[in-house]
C-alpha positions in Angstrom: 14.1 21.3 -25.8 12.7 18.0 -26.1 10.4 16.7 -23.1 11.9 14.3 -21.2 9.5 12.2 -18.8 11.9 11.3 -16.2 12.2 13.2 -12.8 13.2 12.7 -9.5 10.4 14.2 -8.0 7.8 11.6 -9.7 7.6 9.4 -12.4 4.3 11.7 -13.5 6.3 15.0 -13.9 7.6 15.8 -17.3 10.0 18.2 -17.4 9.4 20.8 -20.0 12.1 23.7 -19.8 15.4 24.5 -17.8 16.4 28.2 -18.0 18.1 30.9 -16.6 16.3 33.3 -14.0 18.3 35.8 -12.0 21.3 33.5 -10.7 18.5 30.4 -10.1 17.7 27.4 -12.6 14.0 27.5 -13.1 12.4 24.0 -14.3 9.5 24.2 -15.9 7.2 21.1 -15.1 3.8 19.7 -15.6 1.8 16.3 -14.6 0.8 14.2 -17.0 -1.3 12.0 -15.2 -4.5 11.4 -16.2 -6.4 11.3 -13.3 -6.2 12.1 -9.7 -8.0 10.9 -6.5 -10.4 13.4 -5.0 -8.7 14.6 -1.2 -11.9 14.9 0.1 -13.5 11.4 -0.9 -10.6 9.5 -3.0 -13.0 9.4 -5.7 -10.6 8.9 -9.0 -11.3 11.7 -10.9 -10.5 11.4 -15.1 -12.3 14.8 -15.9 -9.8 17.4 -16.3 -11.0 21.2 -14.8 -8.2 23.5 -15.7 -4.3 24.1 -15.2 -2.7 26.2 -12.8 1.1 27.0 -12.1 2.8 27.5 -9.0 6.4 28.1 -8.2 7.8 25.9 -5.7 11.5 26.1 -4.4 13.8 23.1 -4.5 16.9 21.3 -3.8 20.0 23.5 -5.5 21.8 21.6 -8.2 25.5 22.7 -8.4 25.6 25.6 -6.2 22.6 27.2 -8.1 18.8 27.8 -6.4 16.6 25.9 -7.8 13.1 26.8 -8.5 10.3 24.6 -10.3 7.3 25.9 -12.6 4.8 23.3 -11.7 2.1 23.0 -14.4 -0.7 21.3 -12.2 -4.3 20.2 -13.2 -7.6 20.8 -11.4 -10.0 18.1 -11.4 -13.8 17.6 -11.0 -14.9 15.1 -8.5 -18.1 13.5 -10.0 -19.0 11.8 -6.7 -22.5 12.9 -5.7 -21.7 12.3 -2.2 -18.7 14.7 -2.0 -18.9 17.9 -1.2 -16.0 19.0 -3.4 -16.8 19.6 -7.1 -13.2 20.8 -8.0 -9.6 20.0 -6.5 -6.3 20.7 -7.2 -4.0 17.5 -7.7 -1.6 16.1 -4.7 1.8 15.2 -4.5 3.8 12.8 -2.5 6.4 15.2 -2.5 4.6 18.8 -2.1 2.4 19.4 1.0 -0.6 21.1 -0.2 -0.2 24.7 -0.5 3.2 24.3 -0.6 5.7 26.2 -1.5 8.9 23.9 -1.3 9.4 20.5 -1.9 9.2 18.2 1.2 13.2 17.3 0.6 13.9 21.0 0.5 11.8 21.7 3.6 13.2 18.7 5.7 16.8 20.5 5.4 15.3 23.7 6.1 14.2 22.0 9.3 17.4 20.5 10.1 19.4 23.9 9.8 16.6 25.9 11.7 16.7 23.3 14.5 20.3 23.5 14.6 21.1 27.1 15.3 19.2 30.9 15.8 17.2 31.3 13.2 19.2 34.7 12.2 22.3 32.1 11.9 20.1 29.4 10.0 19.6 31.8 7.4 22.8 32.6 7.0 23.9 29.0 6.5 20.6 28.3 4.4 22.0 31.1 1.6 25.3 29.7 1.9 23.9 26.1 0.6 21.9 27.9 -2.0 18.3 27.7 -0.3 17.4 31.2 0.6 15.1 31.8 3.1 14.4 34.2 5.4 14.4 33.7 8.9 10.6 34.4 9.4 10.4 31.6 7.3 12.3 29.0 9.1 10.3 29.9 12.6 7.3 29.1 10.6 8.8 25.7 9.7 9.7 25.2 13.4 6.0 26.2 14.8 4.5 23.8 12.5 6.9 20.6 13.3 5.2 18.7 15.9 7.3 17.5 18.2 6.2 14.3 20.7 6.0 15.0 24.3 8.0 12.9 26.1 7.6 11.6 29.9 10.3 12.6 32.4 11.9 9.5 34.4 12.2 12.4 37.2 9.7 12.0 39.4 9.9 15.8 40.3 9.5 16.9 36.7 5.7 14.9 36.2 
């Protein structure tokens, strides 16, 4: 297959491969920036370290799961002052240690928030993002949710 550059993820992901896995899509991926900012110290950082693959879940495309092969670089951050030598590049649209796109997590969210988690499940498999339901109350602890003020004087 030839590589094509564009994605809908980012405009530095090249996709690589689309095949068949079990009744999923996989899409084999890689950045092909080259160079990263430094978390730490936002140092930019053109010295390559190594490659490393993850599998993140995403978005289904027609009625299939969808998983990507993400071929990621580690970096060397050169700044003397940082106390990072080696990091793993970011993504607007993974949080880091991800393990689903942001787009994919935000409906996640939306059906956990919406019924039982037992139910939310259910509906997540129906729209071809399986999860399991000790999943989705891990997405729901982690949203932070703002604390509002009562108007009820009673409820202060």
């Amino acid at each position: 297959m030839a590589h094509l550059s564009w994605s809908p993820l980012s405009p530095t992901i090249e996709l690589l491969d689309i095949s068949d896995v079990g009744n999923s899509l996989r899409l084999t991926v890689k950045s092909i920036r080259e160079s990263s900012p430094c978390p730490a110290c936002h140092h930019i950082s053109s010295r390559p370290h190594s490659r490393y693959t993850r599998v993140i879940q995403d978005l289904p495309i027609a009625d299939q799961p969808v998983s990507l092969l993400l071929i990621s670089r580690k970096w060397f951050c050169d700044s003397p002052v940082c106390p990072v030598k080696v990091f793993t590049e970011r993504y607007d649209w993974l949080a880091p240690h991800g393990r689903r796109t942001l787009r994919a997590e935000h409906i996640l969210r939306q059906i956990a928030f919406s019924t039982s988690c037992l139910s939310a499940q259910k509906v997540a498999q129906s729209v071809h993002l399986p999860v399991s339901h000790d999943t989705l109350l891990t997405i729901i602890r982690k949203t932070s949710i703002p604390v509002e003020v009562s108007p009820f004087p009673r409820s202060r």
